[in-house]
C-alpha positions as CSV (number, residue, x, y, z in Angstrom):
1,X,11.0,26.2,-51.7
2,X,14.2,27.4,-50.5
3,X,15.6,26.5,-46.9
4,X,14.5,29.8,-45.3
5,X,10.7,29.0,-46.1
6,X,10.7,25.3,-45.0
7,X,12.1,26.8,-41.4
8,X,9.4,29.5,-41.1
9,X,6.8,27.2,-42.4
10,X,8.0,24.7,-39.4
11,X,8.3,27.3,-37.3
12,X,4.9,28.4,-37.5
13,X,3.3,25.0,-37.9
14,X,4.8,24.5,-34.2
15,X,4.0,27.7,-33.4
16,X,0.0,26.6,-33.7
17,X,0.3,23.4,-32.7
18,X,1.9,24.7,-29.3
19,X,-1.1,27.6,-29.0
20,X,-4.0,24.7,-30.1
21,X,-2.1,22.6,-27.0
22,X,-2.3,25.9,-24.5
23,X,-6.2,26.2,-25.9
24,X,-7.2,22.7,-25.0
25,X,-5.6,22.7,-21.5
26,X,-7.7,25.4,-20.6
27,X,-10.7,24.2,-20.9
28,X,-9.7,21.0,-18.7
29,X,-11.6,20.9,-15.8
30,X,-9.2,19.8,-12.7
31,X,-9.8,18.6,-9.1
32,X,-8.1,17.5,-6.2
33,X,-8.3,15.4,-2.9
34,X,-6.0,14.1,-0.5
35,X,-6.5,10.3,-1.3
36,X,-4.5,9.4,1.6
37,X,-6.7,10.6,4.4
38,X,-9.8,10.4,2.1
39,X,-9.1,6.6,1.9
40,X,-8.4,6.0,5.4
41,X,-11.5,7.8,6.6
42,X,-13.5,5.3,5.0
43,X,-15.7,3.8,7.1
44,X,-14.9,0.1,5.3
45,X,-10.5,1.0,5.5
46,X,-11.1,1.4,9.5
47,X,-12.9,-1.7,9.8
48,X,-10.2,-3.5,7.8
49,X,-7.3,-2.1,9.4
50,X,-9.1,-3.3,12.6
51,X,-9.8,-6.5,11.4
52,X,-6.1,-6.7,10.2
53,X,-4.8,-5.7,13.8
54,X,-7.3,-8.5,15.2
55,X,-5.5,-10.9,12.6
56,X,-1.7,-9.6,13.3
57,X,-2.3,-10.0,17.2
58,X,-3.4,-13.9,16.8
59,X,-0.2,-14.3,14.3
60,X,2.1,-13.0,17.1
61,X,0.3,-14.9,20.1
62,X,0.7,-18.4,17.8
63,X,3.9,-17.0,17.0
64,X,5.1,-16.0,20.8
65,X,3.8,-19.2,22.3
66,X,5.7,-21.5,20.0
67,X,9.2,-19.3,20.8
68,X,8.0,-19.6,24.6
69,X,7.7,-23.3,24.5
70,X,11.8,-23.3,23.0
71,X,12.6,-20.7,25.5
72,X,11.7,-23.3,28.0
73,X,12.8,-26.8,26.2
74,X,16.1,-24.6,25.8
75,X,16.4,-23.7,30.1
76,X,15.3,-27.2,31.2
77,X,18.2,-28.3,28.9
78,X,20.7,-26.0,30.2
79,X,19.6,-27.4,33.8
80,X,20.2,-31.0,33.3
81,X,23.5,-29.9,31.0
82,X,25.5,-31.7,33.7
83,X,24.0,-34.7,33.5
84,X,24.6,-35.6,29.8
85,X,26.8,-36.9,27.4
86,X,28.8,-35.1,25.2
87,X,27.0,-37.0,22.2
88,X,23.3,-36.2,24.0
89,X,24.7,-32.7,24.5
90,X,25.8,-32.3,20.4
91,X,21.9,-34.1,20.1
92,X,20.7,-31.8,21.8
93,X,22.2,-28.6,20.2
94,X,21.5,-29.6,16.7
95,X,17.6,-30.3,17.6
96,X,17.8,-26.9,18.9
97,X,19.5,-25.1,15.6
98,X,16.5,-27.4,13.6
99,X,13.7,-25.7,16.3
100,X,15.2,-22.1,15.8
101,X,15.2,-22.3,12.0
102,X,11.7,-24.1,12.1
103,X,10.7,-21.0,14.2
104,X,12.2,-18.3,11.7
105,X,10.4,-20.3,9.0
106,X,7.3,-19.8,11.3
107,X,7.6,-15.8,11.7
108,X,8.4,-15.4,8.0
109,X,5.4,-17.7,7.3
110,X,3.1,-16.0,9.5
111,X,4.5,-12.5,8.4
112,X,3.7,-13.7,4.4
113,X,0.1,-14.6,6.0
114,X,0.0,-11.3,7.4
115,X,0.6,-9.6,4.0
116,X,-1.6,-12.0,1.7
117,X,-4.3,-10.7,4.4
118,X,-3.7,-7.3,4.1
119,X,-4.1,-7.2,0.3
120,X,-6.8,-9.4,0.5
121,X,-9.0,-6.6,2.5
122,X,-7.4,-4.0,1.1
123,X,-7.8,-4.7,-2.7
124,X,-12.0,-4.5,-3.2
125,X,-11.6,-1.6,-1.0
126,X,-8.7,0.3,-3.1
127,X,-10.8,-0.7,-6.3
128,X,-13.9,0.9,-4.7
129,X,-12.2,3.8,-3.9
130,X,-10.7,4.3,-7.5
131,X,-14.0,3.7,-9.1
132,X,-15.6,6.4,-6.7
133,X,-12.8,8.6,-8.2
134,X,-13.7,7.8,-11.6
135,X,-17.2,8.4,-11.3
136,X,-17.0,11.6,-9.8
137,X,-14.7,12.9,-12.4
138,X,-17.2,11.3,-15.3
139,X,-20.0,12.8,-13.7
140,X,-18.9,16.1,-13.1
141,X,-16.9,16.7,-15.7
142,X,-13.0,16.5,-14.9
143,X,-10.1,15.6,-17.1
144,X,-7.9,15.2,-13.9
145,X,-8.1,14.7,-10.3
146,X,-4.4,15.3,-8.9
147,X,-3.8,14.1,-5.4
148,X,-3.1,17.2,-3.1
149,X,-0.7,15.8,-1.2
150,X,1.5,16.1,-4.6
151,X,-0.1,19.4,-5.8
152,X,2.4,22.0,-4.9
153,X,0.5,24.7,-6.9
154,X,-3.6,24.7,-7.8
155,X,-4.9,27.4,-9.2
156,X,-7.9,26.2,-11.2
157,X,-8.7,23.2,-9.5
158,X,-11.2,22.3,-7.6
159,X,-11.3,20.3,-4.1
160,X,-13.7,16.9,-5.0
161,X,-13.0,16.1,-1.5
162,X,-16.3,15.8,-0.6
163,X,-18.2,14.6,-3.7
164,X,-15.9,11.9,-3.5
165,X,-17.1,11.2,0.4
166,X,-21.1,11.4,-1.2
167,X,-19.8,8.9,-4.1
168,X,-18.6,6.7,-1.3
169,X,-21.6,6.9,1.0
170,X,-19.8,8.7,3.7
């Protein structure tokens, strides 16, 4: 076999292998949904975004109420400023620096708690949600369910929008 024929034979060997690729892709079945608004909608998502506002609301109160109470400790020092000692004055300052950073430590603490919350609604309900996905593509046959929001072009697709909503018993 000469150089020539190994070329055309490769040539043609990717030649088919390109067309068998072309075949197969048509006959995937496609669908789409905006997952985004699909997920939101869910009756379960609004109910945990409301319980998470509920929950961010109590952080901040605990949160403002502890920088109210050094707001004050802070003016009722600057009011009897006069009366003290330099050394009571320096005391004073440095208990205040140790407040403020105990009261950063707080807000990151509380923000961290804020998070952990978040994901811990959010997760069984994300996993419901893909499995609702899953099962409508098993069901009804699709190799691919694109989300629209990233589908700039859809010819033969189909919108699953709403057996999705049916999977998820809205």
């Amino acid at each position: 076999m000469n150089l020539k024929s190994i070329i055309k034979s490769g040539l043609l060997l990717l030649a088919f292998v390109c067309l068998a690729t072309v075949n197969a892709d048509a006959q995937q079945k496609i669908g789409h949904t905006n997952s985004q608004i699909l997920f939101a909608d869910m009756p379960a998502t609004k109910a945990a975004k409301s319980q998470l506002e509920d929950y961010s609301k109590q952080l901040n109160d605990q949160y403002t109420a502890k920088e109210k109470t050094l707001q004050q400790k802070l003016a009722d020092a600057q009011k009897k400023a006069n009366e003290l000692t330099p050394n009571q004055i320096k005391e004073l300052e440095t208990d205040f620096q140790k407040q403020g950073l105990e009261l950063e430590k707080t807000r990151q603490t509380l923000e961290q708690d804020l998070l952990k919350k978040e994901q811990e609604l959010m997760e069984p309900l994300t996993k419901k949600f893909t499995d609702a996905i899953a099962a409508v593509a098993k069901e009804n046959g699709y190799s691919y369910i694109i989300d629209s929001t990233a589908l700039l072009h859809g010819v033969d697709s189909d919108d699953v929008t709403s057996l999705i909503k049916t999977k998820l018993g809205m």
